[in-house]
C-alpha positions in Angstrom: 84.2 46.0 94.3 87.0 43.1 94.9 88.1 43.9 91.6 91.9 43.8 92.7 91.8 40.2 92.8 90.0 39.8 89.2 93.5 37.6 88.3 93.2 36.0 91.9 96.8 36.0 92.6 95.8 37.1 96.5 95.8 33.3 98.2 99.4 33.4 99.4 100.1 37.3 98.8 101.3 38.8 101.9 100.2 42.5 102.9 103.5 44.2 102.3 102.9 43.7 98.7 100.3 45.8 98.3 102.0 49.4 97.1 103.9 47.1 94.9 100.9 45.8 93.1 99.1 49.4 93.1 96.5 48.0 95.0 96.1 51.6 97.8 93.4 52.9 95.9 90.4 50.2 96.6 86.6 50.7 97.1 85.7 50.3 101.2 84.1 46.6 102.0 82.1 46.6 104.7 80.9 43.2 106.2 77.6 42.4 107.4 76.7 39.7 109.6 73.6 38.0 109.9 71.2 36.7 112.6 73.8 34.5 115.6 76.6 36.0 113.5 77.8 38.6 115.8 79.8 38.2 118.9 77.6 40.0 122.0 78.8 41.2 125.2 76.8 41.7 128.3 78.3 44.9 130.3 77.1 45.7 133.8 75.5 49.5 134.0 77.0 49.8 137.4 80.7 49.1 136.8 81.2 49.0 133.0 82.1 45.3 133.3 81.7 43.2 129.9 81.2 39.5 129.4 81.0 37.5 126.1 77.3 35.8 126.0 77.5 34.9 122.2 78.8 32.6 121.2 81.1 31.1 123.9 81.6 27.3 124.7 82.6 27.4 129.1 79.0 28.1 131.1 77.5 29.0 127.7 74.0 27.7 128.6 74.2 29.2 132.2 75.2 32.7 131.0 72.9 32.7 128.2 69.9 32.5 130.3 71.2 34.7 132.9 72.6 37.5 130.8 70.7 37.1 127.4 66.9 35.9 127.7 65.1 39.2 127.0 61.3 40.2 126.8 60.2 42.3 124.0 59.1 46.2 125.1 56.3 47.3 123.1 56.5 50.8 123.8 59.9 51.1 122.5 60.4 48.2 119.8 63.1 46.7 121.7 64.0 43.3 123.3 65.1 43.8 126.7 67.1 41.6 129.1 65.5 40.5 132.1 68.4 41.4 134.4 67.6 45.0 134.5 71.7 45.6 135.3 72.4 44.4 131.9 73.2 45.6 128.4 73.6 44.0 125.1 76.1 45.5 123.3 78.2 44.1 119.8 81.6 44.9 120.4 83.2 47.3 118.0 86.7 46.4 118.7 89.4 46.3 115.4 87.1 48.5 113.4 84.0 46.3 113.4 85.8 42.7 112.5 86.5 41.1 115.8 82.7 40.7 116.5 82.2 38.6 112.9 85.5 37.1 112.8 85.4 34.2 114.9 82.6 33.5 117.2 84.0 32.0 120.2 87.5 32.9 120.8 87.4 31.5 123.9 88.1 28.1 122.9 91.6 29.3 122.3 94.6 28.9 123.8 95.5 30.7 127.0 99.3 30.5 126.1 99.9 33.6 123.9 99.1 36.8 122.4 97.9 38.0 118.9 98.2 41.8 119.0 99.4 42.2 115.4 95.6 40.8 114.3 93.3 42.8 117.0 95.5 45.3 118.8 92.8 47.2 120.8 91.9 43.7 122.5 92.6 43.4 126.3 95.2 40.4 127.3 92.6 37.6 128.5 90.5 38.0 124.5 94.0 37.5 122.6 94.9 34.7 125.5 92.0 32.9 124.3 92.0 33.8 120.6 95.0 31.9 119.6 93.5 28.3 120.5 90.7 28.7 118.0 93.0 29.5 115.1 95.4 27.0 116.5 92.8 24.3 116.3 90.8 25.9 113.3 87.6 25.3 115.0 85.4 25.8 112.0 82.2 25.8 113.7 82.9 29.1 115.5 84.5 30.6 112.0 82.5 33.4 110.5 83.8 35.9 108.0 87.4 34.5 109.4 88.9 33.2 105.6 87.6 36.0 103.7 89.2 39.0 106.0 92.5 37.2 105.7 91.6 37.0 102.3 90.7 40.9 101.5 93.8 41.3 103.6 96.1 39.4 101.6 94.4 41.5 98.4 95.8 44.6 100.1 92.7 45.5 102.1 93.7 47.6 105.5 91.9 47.7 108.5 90.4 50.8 109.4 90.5 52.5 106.0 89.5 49.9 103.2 87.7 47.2 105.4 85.2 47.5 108.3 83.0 45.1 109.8 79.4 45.7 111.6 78.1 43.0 113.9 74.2 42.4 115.0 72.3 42.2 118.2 70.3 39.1 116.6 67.4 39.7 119.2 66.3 43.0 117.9 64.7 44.1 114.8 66.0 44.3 111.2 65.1 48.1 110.9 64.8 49.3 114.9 66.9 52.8 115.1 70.3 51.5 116.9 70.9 49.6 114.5 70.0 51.7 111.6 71.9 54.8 113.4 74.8 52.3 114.0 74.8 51.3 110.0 74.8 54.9 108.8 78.0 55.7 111.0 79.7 52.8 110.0 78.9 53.3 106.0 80.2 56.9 107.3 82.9 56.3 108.9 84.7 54.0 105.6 83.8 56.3 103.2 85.3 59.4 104.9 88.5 56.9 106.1 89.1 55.6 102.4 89.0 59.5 101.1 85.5 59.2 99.5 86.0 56.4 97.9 82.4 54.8 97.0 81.9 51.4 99.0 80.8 47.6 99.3 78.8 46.3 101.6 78.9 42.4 101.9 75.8 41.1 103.7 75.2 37.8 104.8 72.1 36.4 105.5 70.8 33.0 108.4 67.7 31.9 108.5 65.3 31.3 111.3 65.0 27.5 110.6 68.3 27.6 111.2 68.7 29.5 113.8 66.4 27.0 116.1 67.5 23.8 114.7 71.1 24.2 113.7 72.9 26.6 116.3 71.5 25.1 119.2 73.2 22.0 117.8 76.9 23.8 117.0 77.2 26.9 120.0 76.2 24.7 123.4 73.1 26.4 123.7 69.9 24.4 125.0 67.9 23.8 122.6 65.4 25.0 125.3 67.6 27.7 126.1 67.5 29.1 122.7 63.6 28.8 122.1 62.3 30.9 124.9 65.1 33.6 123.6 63.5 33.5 120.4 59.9 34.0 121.1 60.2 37.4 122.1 63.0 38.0 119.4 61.8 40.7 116.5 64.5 39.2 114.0 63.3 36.1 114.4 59.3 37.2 113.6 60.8 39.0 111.0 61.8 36.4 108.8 58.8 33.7 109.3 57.4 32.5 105.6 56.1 35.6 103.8 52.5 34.6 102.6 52.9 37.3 99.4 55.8 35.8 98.3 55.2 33.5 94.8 56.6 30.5 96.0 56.7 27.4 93.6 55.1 25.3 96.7 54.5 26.9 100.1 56.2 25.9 103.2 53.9 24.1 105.4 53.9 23.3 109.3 52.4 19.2 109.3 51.2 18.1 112.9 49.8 14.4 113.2 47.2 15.0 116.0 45.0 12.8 118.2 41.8 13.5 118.0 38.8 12.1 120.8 35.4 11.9 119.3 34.5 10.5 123.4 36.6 8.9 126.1 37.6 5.9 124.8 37.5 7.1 120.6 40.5 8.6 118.8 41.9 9.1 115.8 45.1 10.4 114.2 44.1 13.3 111.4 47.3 14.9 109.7 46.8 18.8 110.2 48.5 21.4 107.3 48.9 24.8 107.8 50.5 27.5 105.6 52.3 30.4 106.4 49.1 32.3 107.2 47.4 29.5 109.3 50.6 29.0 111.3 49.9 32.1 113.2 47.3 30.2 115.0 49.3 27.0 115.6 51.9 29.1 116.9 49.7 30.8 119.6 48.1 28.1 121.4 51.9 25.9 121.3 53.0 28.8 123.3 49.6 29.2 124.9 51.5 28.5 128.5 54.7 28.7 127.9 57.1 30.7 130.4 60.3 30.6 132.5 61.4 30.6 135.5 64.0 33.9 136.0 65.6 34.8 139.4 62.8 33.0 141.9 60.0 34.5 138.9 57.6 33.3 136.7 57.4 34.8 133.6 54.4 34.4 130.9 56.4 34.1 127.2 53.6 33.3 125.0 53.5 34.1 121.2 53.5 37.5 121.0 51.6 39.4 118.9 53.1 42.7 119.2 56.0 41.6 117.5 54.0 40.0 114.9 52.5 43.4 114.4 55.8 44.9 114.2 57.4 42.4 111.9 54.5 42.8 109.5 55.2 46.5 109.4 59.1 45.1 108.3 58.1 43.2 105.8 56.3 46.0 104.0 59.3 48.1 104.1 61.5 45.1 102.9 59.0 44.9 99.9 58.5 48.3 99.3 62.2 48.8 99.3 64.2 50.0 96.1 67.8 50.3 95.5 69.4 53.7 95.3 70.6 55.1 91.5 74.4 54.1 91.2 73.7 51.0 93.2 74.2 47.5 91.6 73.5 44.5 93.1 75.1 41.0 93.4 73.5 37.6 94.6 76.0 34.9 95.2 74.4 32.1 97.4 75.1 28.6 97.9 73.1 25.1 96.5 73.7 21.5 95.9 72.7 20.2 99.6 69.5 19.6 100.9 67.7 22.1 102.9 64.8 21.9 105.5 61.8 23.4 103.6 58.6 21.5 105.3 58.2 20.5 108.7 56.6 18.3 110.2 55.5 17.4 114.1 54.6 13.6 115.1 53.5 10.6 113.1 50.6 8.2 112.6 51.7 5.9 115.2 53.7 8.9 117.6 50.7 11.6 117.0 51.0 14.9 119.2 48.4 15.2 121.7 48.8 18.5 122.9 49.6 21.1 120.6 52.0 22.7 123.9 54.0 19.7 123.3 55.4 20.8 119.7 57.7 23.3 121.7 59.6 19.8 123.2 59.2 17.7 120.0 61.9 17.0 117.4 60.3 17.4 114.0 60.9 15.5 110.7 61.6 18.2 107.6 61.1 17.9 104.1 64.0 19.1 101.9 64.7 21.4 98.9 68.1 22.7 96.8 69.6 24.9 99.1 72.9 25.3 101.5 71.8 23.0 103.7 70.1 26.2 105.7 68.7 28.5 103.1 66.4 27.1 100.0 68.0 28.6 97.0 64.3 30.1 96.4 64.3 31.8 99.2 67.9 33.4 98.7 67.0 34.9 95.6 63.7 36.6 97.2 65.5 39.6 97.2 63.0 41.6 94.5 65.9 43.6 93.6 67.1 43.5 89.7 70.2 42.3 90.3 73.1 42.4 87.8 73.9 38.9 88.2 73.4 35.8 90.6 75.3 32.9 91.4 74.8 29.3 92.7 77.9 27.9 94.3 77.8 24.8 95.5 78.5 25.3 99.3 77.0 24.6 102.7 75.8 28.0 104.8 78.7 29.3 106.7 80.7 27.2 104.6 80.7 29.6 101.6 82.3 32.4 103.6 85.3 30.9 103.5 84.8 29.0 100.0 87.7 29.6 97.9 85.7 28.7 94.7 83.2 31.9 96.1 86.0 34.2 96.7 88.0 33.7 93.2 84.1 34.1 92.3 84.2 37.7 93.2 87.6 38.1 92.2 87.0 37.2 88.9 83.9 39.7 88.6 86.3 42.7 86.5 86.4 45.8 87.3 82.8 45.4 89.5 80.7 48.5 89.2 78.5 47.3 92.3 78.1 49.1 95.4 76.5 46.7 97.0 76.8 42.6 97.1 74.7 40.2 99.0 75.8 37.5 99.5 73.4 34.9 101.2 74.4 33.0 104.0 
């Protein structure tokens, strides 16, 4: 799979080197991102005119809301945006890896060009590209290190590496993205002459998604919530009540309760991935947003739970192909939000509406500091090894440790490697 750097000579190993080394003949990787790990592009159905939504720092709450906040279409399985003149698309430029490289790169410089990394990228992207590697803003790194990486090990755009970005608003398994996969997986094995491939998938979690990106990509935390109620993905990855989990995740809300007008008391409320279906619908009981002068209803919908249930019987029904081996690498050794709870004895919540605006207090497990190593390993697939590293989420992408990891993995017969984040 990365087999060329079993020895891990590549850190420091410039491209030209690569004929030298007889390293022309390797396997395709194609990377996968995960949920927020895709750049996304609004483009204007009138004129063809494209603007970065995701991830960007300048009017990033402003054009989220305007350009990005979607309702969910029953009918077709697809999350829509509200401006009708809009359409999310995951830019494809440099063969798939611009969109999963770095997030933001408009947080670069606006003093100079790049064209020798992303060639097919108009003037004003590689303007603002170079800032962000200038300052090596690591929040807005994604699979940044380990393409420079897979390029110093004598990986070439185009023919041994692709990447394939995500609208995180949709659904795991809706057709675009499925049809999208299938070219892509088409596409490297006919450009690397048949050569069987690699995918390298990472994985974010909901929990997350809510708590931790609002905090790093200028989003609202507002902003983000009413995105993600009518989001498939993110329905698609809420606590899976078959799962055998050692203790179940729990939602905790300390409540007042009136027995008349002038008696309360505070009761501690518990509810398991099951129950939480109902504590979700009446929190977003009346919940909406205010869009271009209207008001629109975004309670918890229960189409997409429908749908999402459907996905998780394909995810656990799911088998790997013959000739397919799989690889687990994920990271542990910091604490990770596993629990949560809303309110306290002396702060209790007294409407259940107001969880939506309250900060809650989590309980913690082994994880990378966003997925519990449990949960990482939920995979169900007998895989032919996995590995802890100890590394926060994003931070293993770009963990050397990780990458002389896969190096070090001789002569890898897999096809396929997850790697979760």
């Amino acid at each position: 799979m990365i087999g060329c750097c079993s020895f891990c000579p590549c850190f420091g190993i410039s491209g030209d080197a690569d004929d030298d080394l007889g390293r022309s003949n390797l396997d395709p990787v194609l990377l996968i991102s995960g949920i927020g790990g895709s750049i996304l592009h609004s483009k204007r159905r009138r004129r063809g005119f494209q603007t970065r939504v995701w991830v960007r720092i300048f009017l990033a709450d402003l054009e989220f809301k305007k350009k990005l906040w979607s309702i969910y279409n029953p009918k077709t399985g697809y999350t829509e945006a509200l401006d009708d003149d809009s359409e999310i698309l995951v830019p494809d430029d440099d063969h798939g890896l611009y969109a999963i490289d770095i997030l933001d790169p408009s947080v670069l410089t606006r003093l100079g060009l790049d064209r020798l990394t992303y060639p097919t990228l108009n003037k004003k992207d590689h303007l603002l590209l170079l800032l962000t590697k200038c300052l090596h803003l690591k929040e807005v790194y994604y699979f940044h290190d380990m393409i420079n990486m897979l390029l110093r090990c004598g990986y070439k755009k185009g023919i041994t590496l692709f990447g394939y970005g995500y609208d995180f608003r949709q659904s795991n398994r809706i057709d675009k993205a499925m049809e999208g996969l299938k070219i892509k997986l088409q596409t490297a094995y006919k450009a690397s002459g048949g050569a069987p491939g690699c995918i390298n998938g990472s994985l974010l979690t909901g929990l997350q998604f809510v708590d931790g990106l609002e905090s790093f990509f200028f989003v609202l935390r507002w902003t983000m919530h009413q995105l993600l109620v009518e989001s498939p993905s993110i329905y698609e990855m809420m606590a899976n009540p078959e799962f055998q989990w050692k203790k179940q995740p729990e939602i905790q809300v300390w409540r007042k309760q009136f027995k008349d007008k002038k008696t309360s008391s505070v009761v501690l409320e518990t509810y398991g991935p099951t129950e939480s279906i109902t504590l979700f619908e009446e929190a977003l009981r009346d919940n909406e947003v205010s869009y271009d002068g209207r008001t629109i209803a975004v309670p918890f919908n229960f189409s997409i739970l429908q749908w999402a249930t459907g996905t998780r019987q394909v995810l656990n029904n799911a088998q790997l192909p013959t000739g397919v081996s799989f690889y687990n690498i994920y990271g542990t050794c910091f604490d990770t939000p596993f629990d949560v709870c809303y309110g306290s004895e002396t702060s209790p919540i007294n409407d259940l509406s107001d969880l939506c605006h309250t900060i809650p207090e989590y309980s913690y497990v082994d994880g990378d500091e966003t997925v519990p190593a449990e949960s990482a390993k939920a995979d169900g697939f007998a895989a032919i090894a996995r590995v802890g590293v100890a590394a926060r989420h994003r931070d293993l992408l770009r963990d050397k440790k990780y990458m002389a990891y896969q190096g070090k993995i001789d002569a890898f017969p897999a096809r396929v490697l997850r790697l979760t984040p």
